[in-house]
C-alpha positions as CSV (number, residue, x, y, z in Angstrom):
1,X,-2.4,8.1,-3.5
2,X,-4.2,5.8,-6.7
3,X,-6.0,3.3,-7.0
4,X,-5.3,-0.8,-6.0
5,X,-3.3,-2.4,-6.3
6,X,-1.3,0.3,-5.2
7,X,2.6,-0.5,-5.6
8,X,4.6,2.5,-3.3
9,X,8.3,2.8,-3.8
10,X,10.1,3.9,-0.4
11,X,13.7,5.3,-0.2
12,X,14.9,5.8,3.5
13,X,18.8,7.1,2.5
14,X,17.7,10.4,3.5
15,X,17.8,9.6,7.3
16,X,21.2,10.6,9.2
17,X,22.9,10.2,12.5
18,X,24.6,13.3,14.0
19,X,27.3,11.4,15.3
20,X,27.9,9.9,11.6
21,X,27.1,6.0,13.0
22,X,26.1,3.2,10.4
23,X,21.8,3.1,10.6
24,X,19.5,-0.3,10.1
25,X,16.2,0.1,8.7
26,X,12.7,-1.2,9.5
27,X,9.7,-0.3,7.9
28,X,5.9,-1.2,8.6
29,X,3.4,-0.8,5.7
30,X,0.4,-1.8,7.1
31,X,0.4,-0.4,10.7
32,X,0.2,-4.2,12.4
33,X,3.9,-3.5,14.3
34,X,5.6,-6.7,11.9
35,X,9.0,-4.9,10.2
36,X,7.6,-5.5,6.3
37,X,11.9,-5.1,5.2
38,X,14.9,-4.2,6.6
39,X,16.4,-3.1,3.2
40,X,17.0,1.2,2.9
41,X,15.5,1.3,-0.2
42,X,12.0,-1.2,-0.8
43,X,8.5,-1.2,-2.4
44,X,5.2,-2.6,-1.1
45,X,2.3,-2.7,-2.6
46,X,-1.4,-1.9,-1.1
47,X,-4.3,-3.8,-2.2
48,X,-7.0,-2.5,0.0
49,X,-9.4,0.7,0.3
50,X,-8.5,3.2,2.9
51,X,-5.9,5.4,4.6
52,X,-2.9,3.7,5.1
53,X,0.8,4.9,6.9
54,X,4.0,3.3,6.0
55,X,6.7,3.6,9.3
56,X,10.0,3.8,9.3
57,X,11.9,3.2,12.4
58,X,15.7,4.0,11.8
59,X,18.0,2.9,14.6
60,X,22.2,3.1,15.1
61,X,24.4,0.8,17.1
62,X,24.3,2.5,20.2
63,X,20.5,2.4,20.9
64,X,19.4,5.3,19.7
65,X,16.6,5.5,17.3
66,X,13.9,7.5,15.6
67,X,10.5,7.4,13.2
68,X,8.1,8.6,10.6
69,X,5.6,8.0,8.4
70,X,4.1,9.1,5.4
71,X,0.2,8.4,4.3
72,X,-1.2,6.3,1.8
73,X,-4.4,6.9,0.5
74,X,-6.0,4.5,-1.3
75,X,-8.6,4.3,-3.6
76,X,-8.7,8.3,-3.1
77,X,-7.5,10.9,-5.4
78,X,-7.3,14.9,-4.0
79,X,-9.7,17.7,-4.8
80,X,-9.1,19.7,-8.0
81,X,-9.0,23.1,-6.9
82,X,-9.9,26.5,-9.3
83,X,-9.1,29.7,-8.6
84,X,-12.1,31.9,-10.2
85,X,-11.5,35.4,-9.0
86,X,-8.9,37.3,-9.2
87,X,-8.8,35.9,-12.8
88,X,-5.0,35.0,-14.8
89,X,-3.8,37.8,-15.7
90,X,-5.3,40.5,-13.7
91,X,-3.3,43.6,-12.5
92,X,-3.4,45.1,-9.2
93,X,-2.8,48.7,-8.4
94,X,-1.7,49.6,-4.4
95,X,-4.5,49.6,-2.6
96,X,-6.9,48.1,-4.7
97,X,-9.5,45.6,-3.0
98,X,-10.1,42.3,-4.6
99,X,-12.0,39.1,-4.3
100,X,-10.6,35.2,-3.9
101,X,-13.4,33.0,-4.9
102,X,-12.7,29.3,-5.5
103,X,-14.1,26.2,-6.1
104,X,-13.2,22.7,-6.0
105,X,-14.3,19.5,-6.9
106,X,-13.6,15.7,-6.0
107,X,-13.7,12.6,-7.8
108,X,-15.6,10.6,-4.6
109,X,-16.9,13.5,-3.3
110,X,-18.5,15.8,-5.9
111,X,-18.2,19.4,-5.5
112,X,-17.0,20.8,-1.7
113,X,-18.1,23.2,-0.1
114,X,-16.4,26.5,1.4
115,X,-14.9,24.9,4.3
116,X,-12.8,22.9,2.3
117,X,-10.8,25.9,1.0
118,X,-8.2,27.8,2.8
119,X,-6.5,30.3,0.9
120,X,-3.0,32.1,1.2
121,X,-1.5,35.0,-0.4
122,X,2.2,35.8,-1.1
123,X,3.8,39.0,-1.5
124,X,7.2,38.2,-3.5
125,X,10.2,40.8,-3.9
126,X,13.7,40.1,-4.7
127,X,14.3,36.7,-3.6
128,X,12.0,35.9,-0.8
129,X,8.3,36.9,0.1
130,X,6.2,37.8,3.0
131,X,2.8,36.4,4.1
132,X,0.3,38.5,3.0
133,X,-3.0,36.2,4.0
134,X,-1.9,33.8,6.4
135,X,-1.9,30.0,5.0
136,X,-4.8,27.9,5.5
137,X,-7.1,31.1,5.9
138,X,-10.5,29.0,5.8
139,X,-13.7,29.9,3.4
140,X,-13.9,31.7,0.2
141,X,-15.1,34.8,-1.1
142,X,-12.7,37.0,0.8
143,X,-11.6,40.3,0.2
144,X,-7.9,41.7,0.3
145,X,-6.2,45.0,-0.4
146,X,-3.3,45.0,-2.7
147,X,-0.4,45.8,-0.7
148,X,2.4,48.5,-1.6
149,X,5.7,47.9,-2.5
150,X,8.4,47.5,0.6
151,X,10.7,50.1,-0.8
152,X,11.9,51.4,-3.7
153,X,14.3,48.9,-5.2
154,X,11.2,46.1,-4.2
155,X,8.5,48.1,-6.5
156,X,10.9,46.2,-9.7
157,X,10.4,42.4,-8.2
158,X,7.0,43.0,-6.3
159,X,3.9,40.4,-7.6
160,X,1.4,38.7,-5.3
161,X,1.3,35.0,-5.0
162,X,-2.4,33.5,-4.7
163,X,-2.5,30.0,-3.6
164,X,-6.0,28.0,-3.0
165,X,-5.7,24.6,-1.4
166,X,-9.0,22.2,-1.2
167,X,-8.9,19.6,1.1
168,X,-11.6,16.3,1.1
169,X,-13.0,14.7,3.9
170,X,-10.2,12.0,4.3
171,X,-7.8,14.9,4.6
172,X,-6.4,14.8,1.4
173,X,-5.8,17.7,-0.3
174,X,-4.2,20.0,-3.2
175,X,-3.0,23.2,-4.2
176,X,-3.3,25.8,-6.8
177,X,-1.6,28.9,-7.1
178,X,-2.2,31.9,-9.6
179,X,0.4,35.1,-9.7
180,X,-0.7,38.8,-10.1
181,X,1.6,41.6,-10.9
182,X,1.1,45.5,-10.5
183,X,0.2,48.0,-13.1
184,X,3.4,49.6,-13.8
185,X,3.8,53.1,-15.5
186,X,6.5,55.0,-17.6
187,X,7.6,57.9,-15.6
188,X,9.1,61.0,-17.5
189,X,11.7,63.3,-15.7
190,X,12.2,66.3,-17.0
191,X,14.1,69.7,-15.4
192,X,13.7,73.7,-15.6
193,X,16.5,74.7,-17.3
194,X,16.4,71.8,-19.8
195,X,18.9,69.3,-18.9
C-alpha cells in the first residue's frame, strides 16, 4: 500500500514444484490478463487510485500449473489501531474480569466505528499459546475473565496476549497487540518440626 506512483517489488523464487521440475513465470499487474514479465524476480509500478492485484501464474514443463495474488492498495493507508483498556502494564489475577476497549482511526476515513474492530486474545505458556477470544471477535467493549494457569509448570510462562485489528472500508487493515502478565506472589514454606 502508499501512495502513486506506487513502484512494488515482486519476488516469485518462493514457488516450488513437488516433483523438483524447472518453473516459468508470468505475472499480471493490472488484472487485464497481458503477462506484464516473465522474469522470477520484477518490479512494476502503479500510477492510479484504487485496489489493485498483481497475479502470478507459475507453470512446469509438463503442464501443470498454479496462481496467486497479492493486493495493492493504492492511494490507501490502513487504520491505526489503539488499544485503550486493559491499559500497558496492567496485571491480571485468575479470574478477574476485564474490559477491551479500542479505537481506531484512518487517514481517508476519520475515526471507525466498532464494527471495524475485531479483537483476539492469546493465552501463552512455554512455547506455544491457546486461543483465549477467538480471532476476529467483532465490536468493542467486551468483557473477558482472566483465565488460570494450565498446570503447574505453565503458572512460570503464562501471560495473555491482546491483539486489536481495525479494518477500513476498502478492507485494509492493521493490528496491534498489548501483553498482560499475572500478579505473582512469594510463597513461604515452612514445617512443624523446623526443617
Amino acid at each position: 500500500y502508499g501512495f502513486k506512483p506506487l513502484r512494488g517489488n515482486f519476488d516469485g523464487t518462493g514457488s516450488i514444484d513437488p516433483d523438483g521440475d524447472e518453473l516459468t513465470y508470468q505475472w499480471d499487474f493490472d488484472g487485464d490478463g497481458v503477462v506484464d514479465s516473465t522474469s522470477s524476480k520484477t518490479s512494476f509500478e502503479y500510477n492510479e487510485a484504487g485496489t489493485h492485484y498483481a497475479t502470478l501464474t507459475v507453470k512446469d514443463r509438463k503442464g501443470g500449473k498454479s496462481q496467486t495474488e497479492i493486493r495493492i492498495e493504492v492511494e490507501n493507508t490502513p487504520p491505526t489501531p489503539v488499544i485503550l483498556t486493559p491499559a500497558e502494564g496492567t496485571t491480571f489475577y485468575v479470574g478477574q474480569k476485564f474490559e477491551l476497549i479500542g479505537t481506531a482511526t484512518d487517514s481517508e476515513e476519520g475515526e471507525l466505528d466498532d464494527t471495524h474492530l475485531t479483537w483476539e486474545v492469546r493465552q501463552h505458556h512455554n512455547t506455544h499459546y491457546h486461543p483465549w477470544i477467538d480471532p476476529e471477535t467483532p465490536g468493542n467493549n467486551l468483557v473477558i475473565k482472566a483465565p488460570e494457569p494450565e498446570d503447574f509448570d505453565a503458572s512460570l510462562t503464562s501471560y495473555l496476549e491482546i491483539l486489536l485489528t481495525a479494518t477500513d472500508s476498502k478492507g485494509l487493515s492493521a493490528t496491534v497487540s498489548q501483553k498482560i502478565y499475572p500478579r505473582k506472589v512469594e510463597v513461604l514454606i515452612d514445617s512443624v518440626p523446623s526443617g
